[in-house]
N, C-alpha and C positions, 0 to 999 in steps of 0.2 A: 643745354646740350650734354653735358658731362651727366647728369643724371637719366638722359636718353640711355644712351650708351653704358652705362650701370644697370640699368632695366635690359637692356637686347642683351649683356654678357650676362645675365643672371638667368633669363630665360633658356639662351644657349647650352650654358653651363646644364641647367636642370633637364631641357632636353638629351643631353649627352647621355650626363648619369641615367635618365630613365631609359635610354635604348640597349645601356650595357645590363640592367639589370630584365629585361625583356629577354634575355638569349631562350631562343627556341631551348625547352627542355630535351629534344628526341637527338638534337647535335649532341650531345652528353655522351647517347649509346651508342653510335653509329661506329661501329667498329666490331674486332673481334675478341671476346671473351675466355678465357679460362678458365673453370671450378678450382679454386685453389683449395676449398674446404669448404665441409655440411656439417653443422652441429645440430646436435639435438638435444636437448636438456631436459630432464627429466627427476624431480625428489632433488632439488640442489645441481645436479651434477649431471654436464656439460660432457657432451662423446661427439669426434670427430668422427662420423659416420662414410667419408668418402677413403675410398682404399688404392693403393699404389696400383691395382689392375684396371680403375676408372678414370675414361678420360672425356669430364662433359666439357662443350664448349658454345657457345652462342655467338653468331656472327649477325649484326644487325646493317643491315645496310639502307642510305640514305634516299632509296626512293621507296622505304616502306614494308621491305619484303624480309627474312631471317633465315635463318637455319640455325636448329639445335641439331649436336651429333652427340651420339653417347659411344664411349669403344668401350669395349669388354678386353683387357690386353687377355687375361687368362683364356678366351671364347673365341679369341681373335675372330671378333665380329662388333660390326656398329651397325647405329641403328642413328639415323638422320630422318627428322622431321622438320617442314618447310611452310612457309608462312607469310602471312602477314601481323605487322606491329604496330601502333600506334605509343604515345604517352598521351593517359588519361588522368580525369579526375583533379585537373590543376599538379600535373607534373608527380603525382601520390602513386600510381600506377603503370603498370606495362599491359595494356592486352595484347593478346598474340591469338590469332581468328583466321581462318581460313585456311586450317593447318590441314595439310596432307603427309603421308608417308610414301613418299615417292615411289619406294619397293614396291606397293602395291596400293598401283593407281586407283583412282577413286575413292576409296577407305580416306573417310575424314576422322580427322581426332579432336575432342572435345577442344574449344574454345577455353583460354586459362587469361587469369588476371594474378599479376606478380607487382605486391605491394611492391612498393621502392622504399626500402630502408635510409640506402644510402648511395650518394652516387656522386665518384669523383674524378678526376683527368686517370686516372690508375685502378682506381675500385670500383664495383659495383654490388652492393649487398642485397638479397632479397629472401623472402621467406618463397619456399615452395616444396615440392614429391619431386622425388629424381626418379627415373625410372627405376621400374619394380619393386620400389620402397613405397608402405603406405605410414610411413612417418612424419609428417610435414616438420621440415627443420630449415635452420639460416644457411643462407649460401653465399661464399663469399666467392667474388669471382675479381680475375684480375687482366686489365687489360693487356695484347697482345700486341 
């Protein structure tokens, strides 16, 4: 009997552990984002590319759908494009598909894949183009 019940809390046990390490990947993002900083490095040396008048942000929310905004404070104007998200590729990736620019319906915008660096209860790191930059550089973004 005692070695039943060593076998069922061993199994238990292992069940447990495997369901917490199963966490949906996409529960990670669902929330709203901040660009804290874009680096771009180039010949050694590393340049914070994002400037006090830029203000990106990523809201991802949990039935699938985003919005990025970008504000220009200096232009005092932004520019929000809208979406769908998935995590692909075994939790390595973000695509973002079905994007429109609501300003002006219809106009679809290119389909983007956003390796995942890194991604924590507070951070979010990724390589990508911020708007009207053709410099692909790190983006470190921080939860909201």
């Amino acid at each position: 009997m005692k070695k039943y019940l060593s076998t069922l809390t061993l199994i238990f046990v292992s069940i447990a552990a495997f369901s917490q390490s199963t966490v949906n990947p996409k529960t990670k993002f669902v929330g709203k984002w901040l660009l804290v900083k874009h680096t771009f490095t180039e010949k050694g040396k590393t340049e914070d590319l994002l400037t006090a008048n830029e203000v990106y942000t990523y809201d991802f929310a949990a039935n699938g759908t985003y919005a990025v905004s970008y504000t220009d404070k200096k232009k005092e104007s932004t520019t929000v494009y809208k979406g769908k998200w998935q995590v692909i590729g075994g939790g390595k990736k973000i695509r973002l598909y079905a994007n429109v620019l609501p300003t002006e319906p219809g106009r679809l915008v290119s389909d983007n894949l956003l390796p995942i660096i890194s991604i924590s209860a507070t951070q979010f790191v990724t390589k990508e183009l911020l708007f009207g930059m053709d410099l692909m550089g790190t983006s470190y973004y921080k939860r909201q």
